[in-house]
Backbone and ligand atoms as CSV (ligand in chain L), in Angstrom:
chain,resi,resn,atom,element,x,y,z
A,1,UNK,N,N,-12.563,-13.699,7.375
A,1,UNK,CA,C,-11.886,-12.477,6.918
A,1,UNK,C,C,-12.498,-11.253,7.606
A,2,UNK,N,N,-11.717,-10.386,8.418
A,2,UNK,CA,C,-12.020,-9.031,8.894
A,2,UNK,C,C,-11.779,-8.139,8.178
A,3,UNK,N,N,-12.830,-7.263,8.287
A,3,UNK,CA,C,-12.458,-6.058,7.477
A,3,UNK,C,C,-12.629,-4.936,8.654
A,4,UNK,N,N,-11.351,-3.701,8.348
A,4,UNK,CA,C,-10.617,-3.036,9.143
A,4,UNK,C,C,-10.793,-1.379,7.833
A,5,UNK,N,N,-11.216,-0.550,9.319
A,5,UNK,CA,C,-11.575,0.220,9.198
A,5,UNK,C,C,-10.080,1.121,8.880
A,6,UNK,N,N,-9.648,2.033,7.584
A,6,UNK,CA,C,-8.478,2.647,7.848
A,6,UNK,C,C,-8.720,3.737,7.775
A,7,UNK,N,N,-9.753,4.802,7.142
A,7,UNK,CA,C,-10.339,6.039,7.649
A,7,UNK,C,C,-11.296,6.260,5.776
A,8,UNK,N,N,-11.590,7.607,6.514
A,8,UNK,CA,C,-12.319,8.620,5.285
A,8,UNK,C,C,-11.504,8.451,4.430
A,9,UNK,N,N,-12.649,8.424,3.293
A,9,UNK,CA,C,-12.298,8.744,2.174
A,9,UNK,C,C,-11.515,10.106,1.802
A,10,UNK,N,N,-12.361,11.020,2.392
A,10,UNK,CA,C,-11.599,12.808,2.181
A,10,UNK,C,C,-10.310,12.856,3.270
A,11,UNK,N,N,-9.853,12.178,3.797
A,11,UNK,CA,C,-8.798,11.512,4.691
A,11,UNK,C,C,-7.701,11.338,4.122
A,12,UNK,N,N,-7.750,11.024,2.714
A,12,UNK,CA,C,-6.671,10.158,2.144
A,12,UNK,C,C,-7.283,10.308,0.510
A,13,UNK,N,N,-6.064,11.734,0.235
A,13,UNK,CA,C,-6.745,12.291,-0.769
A,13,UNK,C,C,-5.983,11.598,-1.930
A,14,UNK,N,N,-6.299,11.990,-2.880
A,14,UNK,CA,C,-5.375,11.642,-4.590
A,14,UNK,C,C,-4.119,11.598,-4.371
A,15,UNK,N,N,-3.607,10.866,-4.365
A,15,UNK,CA,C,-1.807,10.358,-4.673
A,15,UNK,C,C,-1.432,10.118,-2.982
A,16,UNK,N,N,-2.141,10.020,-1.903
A,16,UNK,CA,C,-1.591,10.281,-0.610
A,16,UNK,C,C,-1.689,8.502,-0.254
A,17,UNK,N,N,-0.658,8.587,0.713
A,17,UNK,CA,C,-0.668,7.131,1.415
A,17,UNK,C,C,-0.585,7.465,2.503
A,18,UNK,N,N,-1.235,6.245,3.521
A,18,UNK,CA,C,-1.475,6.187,4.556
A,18,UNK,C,C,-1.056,4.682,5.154
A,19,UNK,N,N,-1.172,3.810,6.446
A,19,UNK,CA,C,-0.851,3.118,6.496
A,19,UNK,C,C,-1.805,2.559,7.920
A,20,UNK,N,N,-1.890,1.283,7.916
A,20,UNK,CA,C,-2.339,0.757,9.533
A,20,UNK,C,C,-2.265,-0.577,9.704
A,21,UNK,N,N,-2.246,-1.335,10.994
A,21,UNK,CA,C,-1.862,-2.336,11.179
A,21,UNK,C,C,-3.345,-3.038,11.479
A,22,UNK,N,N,-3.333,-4.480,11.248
A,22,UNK,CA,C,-4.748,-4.873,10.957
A,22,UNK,C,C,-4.320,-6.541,10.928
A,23,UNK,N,N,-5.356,-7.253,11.777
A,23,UNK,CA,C,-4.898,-8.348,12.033
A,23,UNK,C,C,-3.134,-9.315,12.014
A,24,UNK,N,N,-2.732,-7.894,12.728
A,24,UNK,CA,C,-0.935,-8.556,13.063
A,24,UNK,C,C,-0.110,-7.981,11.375
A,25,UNK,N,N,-0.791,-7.845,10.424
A,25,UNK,CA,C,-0.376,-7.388,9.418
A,25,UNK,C,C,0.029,-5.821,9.297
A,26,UNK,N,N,1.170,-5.185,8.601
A,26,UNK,CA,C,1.511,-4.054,8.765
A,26,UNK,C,C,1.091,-3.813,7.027
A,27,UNK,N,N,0.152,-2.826,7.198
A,27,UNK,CA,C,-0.828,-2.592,5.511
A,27,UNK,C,C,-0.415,-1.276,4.963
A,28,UNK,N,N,-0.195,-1.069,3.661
A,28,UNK,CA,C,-0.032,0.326,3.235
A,28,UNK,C,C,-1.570,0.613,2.333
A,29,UNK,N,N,-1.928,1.821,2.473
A,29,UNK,CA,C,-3.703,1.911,2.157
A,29,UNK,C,C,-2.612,3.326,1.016
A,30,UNK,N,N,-3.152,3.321,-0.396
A,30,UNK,CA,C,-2.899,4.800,-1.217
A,30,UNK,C,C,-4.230,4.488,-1.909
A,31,UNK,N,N,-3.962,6.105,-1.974
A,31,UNK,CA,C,-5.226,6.462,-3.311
A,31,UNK,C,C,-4.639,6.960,-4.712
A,32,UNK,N,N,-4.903,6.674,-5.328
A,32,UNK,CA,C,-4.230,6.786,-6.906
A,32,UNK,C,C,-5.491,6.683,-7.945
A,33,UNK,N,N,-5.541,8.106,-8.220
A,33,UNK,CA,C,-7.019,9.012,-8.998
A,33,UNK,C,C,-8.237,8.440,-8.712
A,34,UNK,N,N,-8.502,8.146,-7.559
A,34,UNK,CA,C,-9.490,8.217,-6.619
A,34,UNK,C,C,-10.033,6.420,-6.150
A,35,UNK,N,N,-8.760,5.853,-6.742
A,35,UNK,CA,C,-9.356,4.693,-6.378
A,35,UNK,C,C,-8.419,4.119,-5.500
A,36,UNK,N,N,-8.800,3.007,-4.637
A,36,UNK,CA,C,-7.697,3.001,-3.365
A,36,UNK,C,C,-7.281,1.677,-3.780
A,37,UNK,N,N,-5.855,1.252,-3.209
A,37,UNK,CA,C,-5.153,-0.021,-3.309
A,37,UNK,C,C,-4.510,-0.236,-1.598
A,38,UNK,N,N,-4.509,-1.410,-1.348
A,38,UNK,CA,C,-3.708,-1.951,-0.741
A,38,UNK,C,C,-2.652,-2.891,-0.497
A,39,UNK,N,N,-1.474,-2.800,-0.258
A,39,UNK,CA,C,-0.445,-3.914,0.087
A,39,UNK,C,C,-0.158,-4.085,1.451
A,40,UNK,N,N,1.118,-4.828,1.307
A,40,UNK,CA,C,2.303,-4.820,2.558
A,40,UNK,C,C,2.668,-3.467,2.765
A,41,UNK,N,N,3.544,-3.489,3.779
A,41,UNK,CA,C,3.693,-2.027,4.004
A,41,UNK,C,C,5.384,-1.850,4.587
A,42,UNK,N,N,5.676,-3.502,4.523
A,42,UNK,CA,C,7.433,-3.382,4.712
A,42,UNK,C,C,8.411,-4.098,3.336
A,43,UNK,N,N,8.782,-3.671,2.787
A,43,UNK,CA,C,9.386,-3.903,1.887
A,43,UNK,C,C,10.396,-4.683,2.075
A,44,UNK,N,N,10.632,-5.877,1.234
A,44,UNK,CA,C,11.208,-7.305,1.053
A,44,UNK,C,C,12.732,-7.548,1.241
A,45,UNK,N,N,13.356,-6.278,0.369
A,45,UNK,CA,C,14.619,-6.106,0.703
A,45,UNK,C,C,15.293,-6.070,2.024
A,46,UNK,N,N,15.067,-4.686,2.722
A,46,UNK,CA,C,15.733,-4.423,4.112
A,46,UNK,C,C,14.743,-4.335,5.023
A,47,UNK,N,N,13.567,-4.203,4.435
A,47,UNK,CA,C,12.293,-3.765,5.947
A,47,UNK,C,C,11.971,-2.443,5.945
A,48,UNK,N,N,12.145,-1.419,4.971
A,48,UNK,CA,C,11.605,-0.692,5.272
A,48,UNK,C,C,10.071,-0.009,5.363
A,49,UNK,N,N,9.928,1.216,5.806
A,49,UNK,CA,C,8.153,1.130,5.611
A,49,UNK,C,C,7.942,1.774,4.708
A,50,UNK,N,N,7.290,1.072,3.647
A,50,UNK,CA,C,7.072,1.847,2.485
A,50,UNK,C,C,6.003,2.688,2.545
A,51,UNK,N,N,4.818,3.001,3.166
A,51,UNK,CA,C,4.490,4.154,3.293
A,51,UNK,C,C,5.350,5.465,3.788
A,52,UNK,N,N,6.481,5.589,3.871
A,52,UNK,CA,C,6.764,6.402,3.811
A,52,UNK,C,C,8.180,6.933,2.444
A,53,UNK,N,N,7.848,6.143,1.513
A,53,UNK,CA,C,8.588,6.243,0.478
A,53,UNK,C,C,7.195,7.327,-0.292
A,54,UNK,N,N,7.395,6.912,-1.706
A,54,UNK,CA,C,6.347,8.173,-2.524
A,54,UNK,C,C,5.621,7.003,-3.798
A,55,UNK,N,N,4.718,7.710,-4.556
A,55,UNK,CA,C,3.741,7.209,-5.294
A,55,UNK,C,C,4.708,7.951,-6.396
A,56,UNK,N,N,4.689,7.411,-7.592
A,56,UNK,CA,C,5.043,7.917,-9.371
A,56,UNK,C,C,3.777,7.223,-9.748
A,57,UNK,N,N,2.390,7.438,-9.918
A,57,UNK,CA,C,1.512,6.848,-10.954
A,57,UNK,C,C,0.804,5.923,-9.533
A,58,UNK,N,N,1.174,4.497,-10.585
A,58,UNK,CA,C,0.551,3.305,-9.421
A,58,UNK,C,C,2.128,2.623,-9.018
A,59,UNK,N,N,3.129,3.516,-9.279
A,59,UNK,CA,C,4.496,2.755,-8.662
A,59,UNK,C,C,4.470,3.220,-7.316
A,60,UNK,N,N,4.848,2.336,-6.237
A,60,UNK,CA,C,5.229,2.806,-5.047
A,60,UNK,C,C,7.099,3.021,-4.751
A,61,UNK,N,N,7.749,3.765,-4.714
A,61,UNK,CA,C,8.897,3.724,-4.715
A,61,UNK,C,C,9.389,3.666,-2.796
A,62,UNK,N,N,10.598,2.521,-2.963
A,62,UNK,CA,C,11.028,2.412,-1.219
A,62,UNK,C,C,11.926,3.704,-0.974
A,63,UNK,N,N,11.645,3.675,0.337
A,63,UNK,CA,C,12.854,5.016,0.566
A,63,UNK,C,C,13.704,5.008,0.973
A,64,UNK,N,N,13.925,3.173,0.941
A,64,UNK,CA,C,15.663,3.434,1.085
A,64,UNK,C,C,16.252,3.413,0.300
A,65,UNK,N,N,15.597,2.383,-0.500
A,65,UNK,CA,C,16.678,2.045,-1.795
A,65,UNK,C,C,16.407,1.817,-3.153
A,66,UNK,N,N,15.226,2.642,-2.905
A,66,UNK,CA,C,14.301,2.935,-4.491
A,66,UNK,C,C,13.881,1.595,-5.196
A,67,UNK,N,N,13.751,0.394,-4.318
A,67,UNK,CA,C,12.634,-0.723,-5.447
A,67,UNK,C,C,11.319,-0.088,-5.115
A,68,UNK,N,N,10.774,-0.469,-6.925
A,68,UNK,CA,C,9.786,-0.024,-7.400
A,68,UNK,C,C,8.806,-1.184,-7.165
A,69,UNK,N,N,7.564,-0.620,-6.711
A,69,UNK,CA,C,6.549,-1.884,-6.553
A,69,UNK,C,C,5.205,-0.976,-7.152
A,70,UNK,N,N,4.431,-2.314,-7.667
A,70,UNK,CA,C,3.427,-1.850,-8.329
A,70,UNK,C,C,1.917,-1.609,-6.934
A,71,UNK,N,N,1.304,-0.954,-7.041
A,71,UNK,CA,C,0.790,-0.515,-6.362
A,71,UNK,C,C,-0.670,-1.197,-6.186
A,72,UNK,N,N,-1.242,-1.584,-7.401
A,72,UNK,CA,C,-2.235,-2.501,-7.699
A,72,UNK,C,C,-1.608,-4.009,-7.274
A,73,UNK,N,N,-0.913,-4.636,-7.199
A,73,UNK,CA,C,-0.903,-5.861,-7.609
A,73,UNK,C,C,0.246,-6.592,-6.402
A,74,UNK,N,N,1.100,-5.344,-5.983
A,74,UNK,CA,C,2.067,-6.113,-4.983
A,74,UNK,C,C,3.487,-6.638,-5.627
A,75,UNK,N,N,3.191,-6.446,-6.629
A,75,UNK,CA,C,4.376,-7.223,-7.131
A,75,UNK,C,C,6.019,-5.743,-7.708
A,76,UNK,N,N,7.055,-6.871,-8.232
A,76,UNK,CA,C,8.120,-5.968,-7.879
A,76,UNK,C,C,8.337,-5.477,-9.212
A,77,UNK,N,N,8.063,-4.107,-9.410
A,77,UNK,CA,C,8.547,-3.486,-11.214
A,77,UNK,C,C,9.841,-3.663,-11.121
A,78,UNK,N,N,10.776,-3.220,-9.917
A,78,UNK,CA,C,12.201,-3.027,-10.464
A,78,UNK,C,C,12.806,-3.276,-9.364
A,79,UNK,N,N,14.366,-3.552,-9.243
A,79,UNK,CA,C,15.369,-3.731,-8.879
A,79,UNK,C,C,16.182,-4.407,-9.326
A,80,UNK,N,N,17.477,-4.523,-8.612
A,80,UNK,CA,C,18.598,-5.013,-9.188
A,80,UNK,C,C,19.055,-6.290,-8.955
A,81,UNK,N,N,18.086,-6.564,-7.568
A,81,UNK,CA,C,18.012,-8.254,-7.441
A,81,UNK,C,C,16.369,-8.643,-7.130
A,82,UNK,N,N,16.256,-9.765,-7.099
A,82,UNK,CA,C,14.610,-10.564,-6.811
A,82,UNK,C,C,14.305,-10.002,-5.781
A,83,UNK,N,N,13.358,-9.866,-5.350
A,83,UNK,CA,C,12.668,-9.712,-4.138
A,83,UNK,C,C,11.613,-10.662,-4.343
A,84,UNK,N,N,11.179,-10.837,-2.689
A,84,UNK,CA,C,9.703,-11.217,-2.784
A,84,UNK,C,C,8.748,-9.677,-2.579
A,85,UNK,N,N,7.285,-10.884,-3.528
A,85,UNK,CA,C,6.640,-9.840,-3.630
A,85,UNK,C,C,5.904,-9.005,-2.011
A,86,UNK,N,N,5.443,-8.309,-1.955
A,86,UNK,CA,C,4.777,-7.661,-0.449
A,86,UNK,C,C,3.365,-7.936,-0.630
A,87,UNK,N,N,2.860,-8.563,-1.369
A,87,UNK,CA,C,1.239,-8.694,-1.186
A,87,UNK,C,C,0.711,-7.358,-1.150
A,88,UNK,N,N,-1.202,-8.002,-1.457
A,88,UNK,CA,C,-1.829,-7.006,-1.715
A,88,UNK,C,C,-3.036,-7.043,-0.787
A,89,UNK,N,N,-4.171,-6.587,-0.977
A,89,UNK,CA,C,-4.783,-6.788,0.104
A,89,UNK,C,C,-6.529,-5.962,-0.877
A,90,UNK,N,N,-7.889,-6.740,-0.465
A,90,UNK,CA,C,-8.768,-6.341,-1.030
A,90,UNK,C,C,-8.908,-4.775,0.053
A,91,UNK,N,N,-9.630,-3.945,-1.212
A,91,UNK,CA,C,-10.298,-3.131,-0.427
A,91,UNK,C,C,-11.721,-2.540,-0.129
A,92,UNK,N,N,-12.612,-1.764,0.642
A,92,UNK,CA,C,-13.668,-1.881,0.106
A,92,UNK,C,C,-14.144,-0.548,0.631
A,93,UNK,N,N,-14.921,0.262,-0.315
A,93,UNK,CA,C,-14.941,1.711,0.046
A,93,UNK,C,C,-16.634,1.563,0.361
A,94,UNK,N,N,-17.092,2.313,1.512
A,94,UNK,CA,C,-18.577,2.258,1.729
A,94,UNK,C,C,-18.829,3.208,2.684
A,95,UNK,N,N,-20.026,4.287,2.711
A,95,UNK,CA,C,-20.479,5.475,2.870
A,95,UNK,C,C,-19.377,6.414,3.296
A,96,UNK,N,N,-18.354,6.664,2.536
A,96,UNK,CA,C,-17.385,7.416,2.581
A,96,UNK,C,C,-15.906,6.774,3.389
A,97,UNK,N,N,-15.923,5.943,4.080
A,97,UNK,CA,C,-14.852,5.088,4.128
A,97,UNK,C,C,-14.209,3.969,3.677
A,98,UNK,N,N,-12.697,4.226,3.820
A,98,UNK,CA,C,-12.119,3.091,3.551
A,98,UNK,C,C,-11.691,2.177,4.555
A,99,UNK,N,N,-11.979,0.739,4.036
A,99,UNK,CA,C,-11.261,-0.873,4.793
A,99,UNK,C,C,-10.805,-1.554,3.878
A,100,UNK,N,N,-10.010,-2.528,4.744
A,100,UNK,CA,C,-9.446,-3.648,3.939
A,100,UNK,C,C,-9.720,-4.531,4.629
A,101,UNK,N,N,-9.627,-5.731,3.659
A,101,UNK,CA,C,-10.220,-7.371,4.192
A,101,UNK,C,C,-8.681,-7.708,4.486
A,102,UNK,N,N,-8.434,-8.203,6.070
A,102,UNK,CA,C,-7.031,-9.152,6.099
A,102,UNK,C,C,-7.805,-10.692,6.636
L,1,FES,S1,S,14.496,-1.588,1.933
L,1,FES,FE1,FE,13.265,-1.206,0.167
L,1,FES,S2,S,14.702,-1.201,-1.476
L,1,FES,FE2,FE,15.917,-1.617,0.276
């Protein structure tokens, strides 16, 4: 398991998402009241990139077509049909930066 550098902590402030690609994987990195999560970063439905949809809480909302994904866990709060889930991804914060293990 590699762990991948995605930046500062003061980088990627309260409620902000960011995103980077990391062993062939396309990752979405947010911070949500100061603690960071990671998933997938293309959403199940059509493909889109959900870092560039928005945060409500720990919901990540898509921006195309508004499924709701939980932000901790990867999995799908809402829509109108199944999806698969987008995975999650460990993270690990140390002398002011953030990585994730892919
Ligand atoms: S691409 Fe995300 S809800 Fe359709």
């Amino acid at each position: 398991m590699a762990k991948v550098l995605v930046g500062k902590t003061s980088e990627i402030g309260d409620g902000k998402i960011t995103n980077v690609t990391a062993g062939g994987k396309e990752i979405l990195v947010a911070n949500v009241g100061g603690t960071f999560y990671a998933t997938g970063n293309t959403c199940t439905h059509a493909g889109a990139q959900l870092h560039e949809g928005r945060l409500n809480g720990k919901e990540l909302v898509c921006p195309w077509h508004g499924a709701k994904w939980d932000i901790t866990t990867g999995n799908l709060n809402w829509f109108p049909q199944k999806l698969k889930q987008i995975g999650s991804y460990k993270v690990v914060v140390e002398n002011g930066s953030v990585y994730v293990e892919v």
